[in-house]
C-alpha positions in Angstrom: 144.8 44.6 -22.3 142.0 44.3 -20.0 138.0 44.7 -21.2 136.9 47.4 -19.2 138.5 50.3 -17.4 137.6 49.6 -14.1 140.3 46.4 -14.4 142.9 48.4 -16.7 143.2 51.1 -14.2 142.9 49.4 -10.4 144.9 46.1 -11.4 148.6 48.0 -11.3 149.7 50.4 -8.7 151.5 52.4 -11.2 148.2 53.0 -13.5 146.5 54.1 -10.5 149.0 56.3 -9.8 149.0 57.7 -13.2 145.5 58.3 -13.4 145.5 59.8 -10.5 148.4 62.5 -11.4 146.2 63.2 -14.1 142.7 63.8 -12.1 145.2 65.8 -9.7 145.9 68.2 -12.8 143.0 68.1 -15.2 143.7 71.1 -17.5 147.5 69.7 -18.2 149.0 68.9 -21.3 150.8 65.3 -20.8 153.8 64.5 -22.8 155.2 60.5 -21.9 158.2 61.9 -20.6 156.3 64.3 -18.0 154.3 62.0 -16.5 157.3 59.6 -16.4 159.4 62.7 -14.8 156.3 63.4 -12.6 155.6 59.6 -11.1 159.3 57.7 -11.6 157.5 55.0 -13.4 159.0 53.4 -16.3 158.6 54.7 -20.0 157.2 51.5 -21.1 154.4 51.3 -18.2 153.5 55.0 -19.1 152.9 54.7 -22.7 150.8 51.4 -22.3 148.8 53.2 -20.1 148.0 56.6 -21.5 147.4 54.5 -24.5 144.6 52.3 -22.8 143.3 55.8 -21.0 142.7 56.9 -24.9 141.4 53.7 -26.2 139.0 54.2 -23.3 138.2 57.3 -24.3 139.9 59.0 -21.1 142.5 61.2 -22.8 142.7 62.3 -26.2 146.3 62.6 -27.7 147.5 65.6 -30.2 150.4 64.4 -32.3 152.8 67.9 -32.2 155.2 66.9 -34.7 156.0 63.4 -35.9 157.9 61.8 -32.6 155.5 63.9 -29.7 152.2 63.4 -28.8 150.6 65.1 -26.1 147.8 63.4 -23.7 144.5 66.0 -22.6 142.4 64.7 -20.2 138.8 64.2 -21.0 136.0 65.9 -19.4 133.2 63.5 -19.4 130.2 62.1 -16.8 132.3 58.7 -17.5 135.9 60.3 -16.4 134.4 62.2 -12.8 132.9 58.4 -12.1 136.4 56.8 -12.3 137.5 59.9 -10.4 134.9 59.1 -7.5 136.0 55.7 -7.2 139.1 56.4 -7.3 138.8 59.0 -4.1 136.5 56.2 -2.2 138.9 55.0 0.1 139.6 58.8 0.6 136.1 59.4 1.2 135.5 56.5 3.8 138.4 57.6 6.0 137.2 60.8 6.1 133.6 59.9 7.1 135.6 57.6 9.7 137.2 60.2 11.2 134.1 63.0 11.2 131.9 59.9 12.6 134.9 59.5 15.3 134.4 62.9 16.4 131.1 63.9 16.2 130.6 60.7 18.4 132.9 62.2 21.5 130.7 65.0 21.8 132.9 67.2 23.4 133.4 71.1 23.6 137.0 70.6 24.9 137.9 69.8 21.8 139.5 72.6 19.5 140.3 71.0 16.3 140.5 67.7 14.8 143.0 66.8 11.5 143.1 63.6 9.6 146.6 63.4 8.3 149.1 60.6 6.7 148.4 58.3 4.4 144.4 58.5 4.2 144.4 62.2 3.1 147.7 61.4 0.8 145.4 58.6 -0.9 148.2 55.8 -0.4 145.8 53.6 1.5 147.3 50.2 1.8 145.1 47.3 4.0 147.3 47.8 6.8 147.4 52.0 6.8 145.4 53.1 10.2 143.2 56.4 10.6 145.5 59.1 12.0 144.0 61.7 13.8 145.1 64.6 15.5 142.6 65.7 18.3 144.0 68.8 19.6 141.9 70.2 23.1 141.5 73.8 24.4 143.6 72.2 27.4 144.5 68.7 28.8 141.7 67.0 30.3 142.6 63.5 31.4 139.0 62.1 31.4 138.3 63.5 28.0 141.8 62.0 27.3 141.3 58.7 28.4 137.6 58.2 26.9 139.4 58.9 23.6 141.9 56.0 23.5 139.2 54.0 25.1 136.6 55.0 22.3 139.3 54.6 19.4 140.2 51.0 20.6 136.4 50.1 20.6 135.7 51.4 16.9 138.9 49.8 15.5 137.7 47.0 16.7 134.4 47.6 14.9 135.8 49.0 12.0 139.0 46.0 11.6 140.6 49.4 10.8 143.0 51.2 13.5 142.2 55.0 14.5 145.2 55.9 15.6 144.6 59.7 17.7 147.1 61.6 19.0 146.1 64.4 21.2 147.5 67.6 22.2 146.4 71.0 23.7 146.9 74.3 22.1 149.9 75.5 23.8 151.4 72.1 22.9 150.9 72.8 19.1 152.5 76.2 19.2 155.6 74.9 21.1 155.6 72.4 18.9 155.0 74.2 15.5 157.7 74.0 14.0 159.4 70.5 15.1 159.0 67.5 12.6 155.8 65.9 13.9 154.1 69.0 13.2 155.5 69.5 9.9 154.6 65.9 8.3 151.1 66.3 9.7 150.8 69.9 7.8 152.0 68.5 4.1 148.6 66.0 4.1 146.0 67.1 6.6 142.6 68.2 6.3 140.6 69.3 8.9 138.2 67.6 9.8 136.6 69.1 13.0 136.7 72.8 14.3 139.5 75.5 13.3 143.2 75.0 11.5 145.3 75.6 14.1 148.2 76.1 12.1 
């Protein structure tokens, strides 16, 4: 087992996963089998894990009879530190995106959503900023200086902003088609009014 929990948690997919499930639901009781349910990770991974989480000092585990244990996660200045670092890559697309926006300057624009797989958390190296940029009404300038400023800061950035941009009566035509609908199970806003 690793030294420190910096290295036990971030070097497997599947811990951070777990730990994250359990930041996601703080006041839960854990048994193995949930959080195996829960993630469709393998028993063996989860037990090793929420073992090192209470060696740690992460979780504490309550033995209910003489085959169950239940996992609680602990409260602790240590555990909201793992969770912040945890979120950072979160964090940083979202100051992307804000930065992004803020830097067009423009009343045109009605709303702006980050969506995909920076809100979800399941940033990979290769995972680009999507945006949605939605306008009061199509403006082709405004339109155009968008793309152009997107290219230019994922250039700066080595990390693609990806916008798409619609006007308002696009989104309620639109509302209910599938585009919409994966963009409203992650978003968060990011700039102006839910339009949704």
């Amino acid at each position: 087992m690793e030294k420190d929990t910096i290295s036990f948690i971030l070097n497997s997919e599947n811990r951070k996963k777990i730990v994250k499930i359990l930041f996601e639901y703080p006041k839960r009781q854990w048994s193995c089998s949930s959080i195996e349910e829960f993630t469709k990770i393998s028993h063996a991974t989860v037990f090793r894990t929420l073992q090192g989480l209470k060696d740690f000092g992460i979780l504490k585990s309550i033995k209910i009879n003489r085959k169950d244990i239940i996992y609680e996660f602990v409260d602790s200045p240590f555990s909201k530190e793992i969770r912040k670092m945890l979120n950072i890559e979160k964090t940083a697309m979202r100051k992307i995106g804000r930065d992004f926006i803020n830097k067009i300057k423009s009343k045109e624009i009605y709303s702006a959503i980050l969506y995909g797989s920076s809100i979800k958390g399941e940033i990979k190296p290769e995972s680009d900023i999507d945006i949605l940029i939605i306008l009061h009404k199509h403006d082709s300038i405004l339109e155009s200086r968008i793309f152009d400023f997107a290219s230019k800061s994922s250039s700066k950035l080595n990390k693609t902003i990806s916008p798409v941009i619609m006007d308002r009566k696009e989104i309620k035509k639109e509302k209910k088609g599938q585009f919409i609908r994966s963009v409203k199970q992650n978003m968060e806003v990011i700039h102006g009014k839910d339009p949704f």
